[in-house]
ROTORMI-339930 format. One record per atom (N, C-alpha, C): z, y, x. Coordinates in steps of 0.2 Angstrom, whole numbers, plus 5000, padded with zeros to 4 digits. Layout:
// ROTORMI-339930
ZYX...
END
This chain:
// ROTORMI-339930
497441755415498141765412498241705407498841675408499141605404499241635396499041625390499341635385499341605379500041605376500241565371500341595365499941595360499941595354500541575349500741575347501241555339501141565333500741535330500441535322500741495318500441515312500741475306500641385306500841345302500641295304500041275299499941315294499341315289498841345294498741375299498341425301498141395306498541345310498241295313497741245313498141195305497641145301496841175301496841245298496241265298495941295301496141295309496241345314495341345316494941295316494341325321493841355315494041365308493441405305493741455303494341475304494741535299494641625304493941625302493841705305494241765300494541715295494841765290495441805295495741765298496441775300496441815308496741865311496841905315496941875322497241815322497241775327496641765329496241735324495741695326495241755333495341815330494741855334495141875339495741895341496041895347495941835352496141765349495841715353495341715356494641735353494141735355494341785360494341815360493841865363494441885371494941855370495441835375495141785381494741715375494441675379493941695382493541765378492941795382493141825387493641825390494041855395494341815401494141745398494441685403495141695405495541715400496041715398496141625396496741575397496841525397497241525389497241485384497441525378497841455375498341455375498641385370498741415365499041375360499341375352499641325351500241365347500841315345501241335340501641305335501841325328502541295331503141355327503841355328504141275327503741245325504241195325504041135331503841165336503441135342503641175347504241225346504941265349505141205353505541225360506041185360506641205366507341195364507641215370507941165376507841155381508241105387508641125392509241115392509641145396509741225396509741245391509441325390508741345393508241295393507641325397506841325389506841385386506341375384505641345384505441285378504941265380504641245377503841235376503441225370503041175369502841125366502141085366501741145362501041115366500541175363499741125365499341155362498641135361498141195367497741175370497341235373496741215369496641315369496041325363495341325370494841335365494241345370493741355367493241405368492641405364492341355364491941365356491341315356490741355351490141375355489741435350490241485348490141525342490741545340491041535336491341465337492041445333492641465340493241425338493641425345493841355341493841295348494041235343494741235350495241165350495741135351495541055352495641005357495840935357496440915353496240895346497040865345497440815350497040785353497440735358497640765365497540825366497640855372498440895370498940865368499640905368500140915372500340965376500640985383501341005381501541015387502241055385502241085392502441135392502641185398503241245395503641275400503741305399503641365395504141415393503741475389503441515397504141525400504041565405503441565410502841485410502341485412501841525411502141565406501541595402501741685403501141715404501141785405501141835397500841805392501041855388501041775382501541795377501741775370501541795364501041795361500941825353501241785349501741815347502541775341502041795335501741775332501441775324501341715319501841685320501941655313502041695307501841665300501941695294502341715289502641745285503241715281503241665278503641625274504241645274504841675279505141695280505641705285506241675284506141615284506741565282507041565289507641515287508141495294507541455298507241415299506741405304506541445306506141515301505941565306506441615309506941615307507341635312507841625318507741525317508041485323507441485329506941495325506241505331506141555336506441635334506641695336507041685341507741635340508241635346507941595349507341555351507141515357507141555363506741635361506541675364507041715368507441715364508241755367508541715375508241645376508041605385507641615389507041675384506441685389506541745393506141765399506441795406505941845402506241925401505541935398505341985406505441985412505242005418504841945419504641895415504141835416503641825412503741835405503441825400503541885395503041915394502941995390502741955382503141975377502941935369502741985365502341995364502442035356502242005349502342025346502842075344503542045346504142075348504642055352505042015347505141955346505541905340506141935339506441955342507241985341507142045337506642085339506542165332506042125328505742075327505542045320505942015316506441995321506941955317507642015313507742065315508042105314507642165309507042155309506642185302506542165296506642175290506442155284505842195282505242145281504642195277504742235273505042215269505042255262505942305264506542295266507042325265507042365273506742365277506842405282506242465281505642465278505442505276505742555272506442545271506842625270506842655277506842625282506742695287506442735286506142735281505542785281505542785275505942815271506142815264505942855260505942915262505442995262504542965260504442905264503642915261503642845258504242825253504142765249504242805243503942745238504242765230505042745229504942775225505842755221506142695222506542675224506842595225507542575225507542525223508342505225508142425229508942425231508842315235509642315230509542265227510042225221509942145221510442135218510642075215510942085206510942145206511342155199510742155194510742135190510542155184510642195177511142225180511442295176511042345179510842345187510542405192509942405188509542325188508742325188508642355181509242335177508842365169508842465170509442455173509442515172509042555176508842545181508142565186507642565182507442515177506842525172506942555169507342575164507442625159507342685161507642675168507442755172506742795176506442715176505642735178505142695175505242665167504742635164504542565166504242565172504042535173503942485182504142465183504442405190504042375193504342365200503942325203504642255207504442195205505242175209505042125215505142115220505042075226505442055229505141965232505741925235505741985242506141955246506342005252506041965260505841895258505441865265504841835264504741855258504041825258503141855259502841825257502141885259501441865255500941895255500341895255500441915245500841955244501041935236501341905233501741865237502241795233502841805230502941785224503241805221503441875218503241895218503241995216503041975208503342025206503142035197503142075197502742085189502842175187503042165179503442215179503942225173503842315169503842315164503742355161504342365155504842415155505042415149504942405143505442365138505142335133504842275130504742235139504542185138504942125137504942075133505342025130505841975134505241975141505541935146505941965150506042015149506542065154506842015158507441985154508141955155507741885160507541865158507141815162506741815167506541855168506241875174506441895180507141935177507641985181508341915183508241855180508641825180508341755186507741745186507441715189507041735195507141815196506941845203507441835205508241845204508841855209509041775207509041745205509441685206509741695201509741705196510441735194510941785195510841835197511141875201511541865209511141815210511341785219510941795224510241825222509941845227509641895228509641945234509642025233508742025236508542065230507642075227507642145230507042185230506942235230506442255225506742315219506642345216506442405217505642405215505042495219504642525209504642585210504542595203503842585205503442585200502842575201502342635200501842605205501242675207500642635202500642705197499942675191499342675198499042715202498842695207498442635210499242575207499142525213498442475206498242505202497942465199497342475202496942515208496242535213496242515219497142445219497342435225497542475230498042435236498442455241497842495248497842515252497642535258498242505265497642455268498142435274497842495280498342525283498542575289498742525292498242545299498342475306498942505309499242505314499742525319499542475324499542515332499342485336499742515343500242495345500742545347500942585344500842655347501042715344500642755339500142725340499242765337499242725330498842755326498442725319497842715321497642655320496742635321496442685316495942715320495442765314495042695306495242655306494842615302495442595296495342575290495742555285495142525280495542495277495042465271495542445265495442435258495742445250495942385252496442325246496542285244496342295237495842275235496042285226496142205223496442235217496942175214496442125211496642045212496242025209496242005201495541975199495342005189495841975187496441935189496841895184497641905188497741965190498241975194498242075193498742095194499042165195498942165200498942145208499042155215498542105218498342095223498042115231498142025232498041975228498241905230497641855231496941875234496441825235496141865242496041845247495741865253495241845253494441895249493941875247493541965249492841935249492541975251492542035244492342025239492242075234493142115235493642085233494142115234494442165238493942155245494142185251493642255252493742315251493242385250493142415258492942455259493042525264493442575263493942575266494342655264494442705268494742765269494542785274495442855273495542845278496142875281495842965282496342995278496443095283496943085286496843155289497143165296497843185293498143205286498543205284498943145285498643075282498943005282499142985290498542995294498642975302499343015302499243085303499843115307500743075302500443085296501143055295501442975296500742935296501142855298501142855305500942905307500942905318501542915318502042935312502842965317503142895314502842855311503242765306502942735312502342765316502042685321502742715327502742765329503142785334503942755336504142755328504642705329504642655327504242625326504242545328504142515334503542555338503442545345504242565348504642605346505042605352505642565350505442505343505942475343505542395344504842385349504642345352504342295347504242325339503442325337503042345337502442335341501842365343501242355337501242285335500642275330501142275322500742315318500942325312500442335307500642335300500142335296500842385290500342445289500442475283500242465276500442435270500342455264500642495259500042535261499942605255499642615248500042655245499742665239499842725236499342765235499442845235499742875238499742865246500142895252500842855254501142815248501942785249501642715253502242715257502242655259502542605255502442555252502642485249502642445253502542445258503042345262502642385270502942375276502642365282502742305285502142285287502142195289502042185297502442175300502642165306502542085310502842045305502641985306502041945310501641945304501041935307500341955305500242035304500042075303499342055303498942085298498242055295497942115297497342125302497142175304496542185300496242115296495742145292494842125297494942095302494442105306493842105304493642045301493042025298492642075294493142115291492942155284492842225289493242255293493442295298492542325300492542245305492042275305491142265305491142255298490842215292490742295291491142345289491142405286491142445290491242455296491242505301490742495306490342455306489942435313490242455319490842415319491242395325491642335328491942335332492342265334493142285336493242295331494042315332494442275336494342225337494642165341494642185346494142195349494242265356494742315358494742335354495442385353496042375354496142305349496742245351496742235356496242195358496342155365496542225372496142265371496342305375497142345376497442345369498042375370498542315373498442245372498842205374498542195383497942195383498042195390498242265394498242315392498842385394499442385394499742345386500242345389500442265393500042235397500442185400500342215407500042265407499842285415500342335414500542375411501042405411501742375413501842345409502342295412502242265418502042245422501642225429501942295433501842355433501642405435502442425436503142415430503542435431503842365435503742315435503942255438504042275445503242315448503142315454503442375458503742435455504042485456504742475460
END
């Protein structure tokens, strides 16, 4: 099988050491599959006469790294290719969204993509996880500054977040009474021009988040804490100490199987939940961090198997409806 990766463009620079990142372990082990693997970053998109197409690098093992010839750079079609892994990272600017309609030329009874770029580009991490609003905290999405004070007032203490960004960027925490209120609140929306979301805060979140995998329609039996780091409230060093073992009930599973179910049938299949005393706080869709390294570091296992196996399921499935 031909396939084309799409990553970040930082996650390329540092592509043959970075076993931190979720990619890296599906490449391998894709490769261990003699599976043919390129890589390429949205801005090495391209459209010709309406015909999707890519320059890309092909990966290949070396020991266990995965390296790249920088001088080997090709272009082929998308359609060349049998499966797409769209994961590039936020922000989700106009680039990452002019990047999504490359794919709106691709034949998908030629080329199976996941996550599908038209329902990533049509989700917000942070503001679509009101579909599921029943298993979040308290929240509002504003631009007002009359809303957010008044939100604080009403639950003490705040969480406020841009709406396309990631890994903790940008996000502040606000507590009633504090001096900077007006500046803070004035400097997350722009002035009142940019619409934030606004989550009351889980005292909780101070023992760290819990990422719930999503892997179609199932929860992987595996999870692991983010706890915050010493100079920080939240979850913002991908460091070993920071990253714990956590452990999922059957209460958690059954209730985020009915959040994986609909996303699977709105053709995101990889996700990543963050939890914090059961509520959902952001679902990351994008380019969803499965954690591998740490996974199974803590579990004496190779969860990348699991991945790879549901990606090669569902491309045989597809195959299987093709052939009907």
């Amino acid at each position: 099988m031909k396939v084309l990766f799409v990553i970040d463009r930082i996650e390329l620079k540092y592509f043959e050491f970075n076993d931190l990142v979720t990619n890296f372990w599906i490449i391998k082990g894709l490769l261990q599959k003699n599976c043919d693997v390129y890589i390429t970053t949205i801005d090495m998109l391209k459209l010709k006469s309406a015909i999707a197409y890519t320059s890309c690098y092909k990966s290949q093992l070396n020991g266990e790294n995965i390296i790249y010839d920088k001088d080997s750079l090709s272009e082929f079609k998308i359609e060349d290719f049998q499966l797409v892994m769209f994961r590039p990272d936020p922000p989700v600017d106009l680039d990452y969204i002019n990047a999504t309609y490359i794919f709106d030329f691709v034949n998908r009874a030629k080329t199976l993509i996941l996550n599908e770029p038209s329902s990533v580009r049509n989700f917000n991490e942070k503001l679509h996880a009101l579909l599921f609003k029943d298993l979040m905290p308290n929240n509002i999405i504003t631009a007002s500054k009359n809303d957010i004070i008044e939100f604080l007032d009403n639950n003490d203490e705040i969480i406020l977040k841009p709406l396309n960004q990631c890994f903790g960027g940008g996000v502040m925490y606000l507590k009633k009474g504090d001096k900077n209120t007006a500046v803070i609140i004035n400097s997350m929306t722009n002035n009142g021009k940019q619409l934030i979301m606004v989550q009351k805060y889980i005292p909780q979140a101070q023992f760290g988040d819990k990422r719930v995998m999503i892997l179609g329609d199932n929860i992987l039996p595996y999870s692991i804490q983010k706890l915050p780091s010493n100079d920080d409230f939240k979850f913002c060093k991908h460091s070993d100490e920071n990253i714990i073992k956590a452990t999922l009930t059957q209460e958690e599973i059954d209730k985020f199987k009915i959040v994986a179910k609909r996303l699977n049938s709105m053709g995101i299949y990889m996700a990543g939940l963050d939890v914090i005393d059961g509520q959902i706080i952001e679902i990351n869709v994008t380019s969803p961090c499965y954690f591998i390294r740490e996974v199974n570091h803590h579990f004496n296992c190779n969860i990348e198997n699991d991945i790879i196996d549901f990606i090669m399921s569902k491309y045989k499935e597809r195959e299987l409806l093709l052939t009907k």
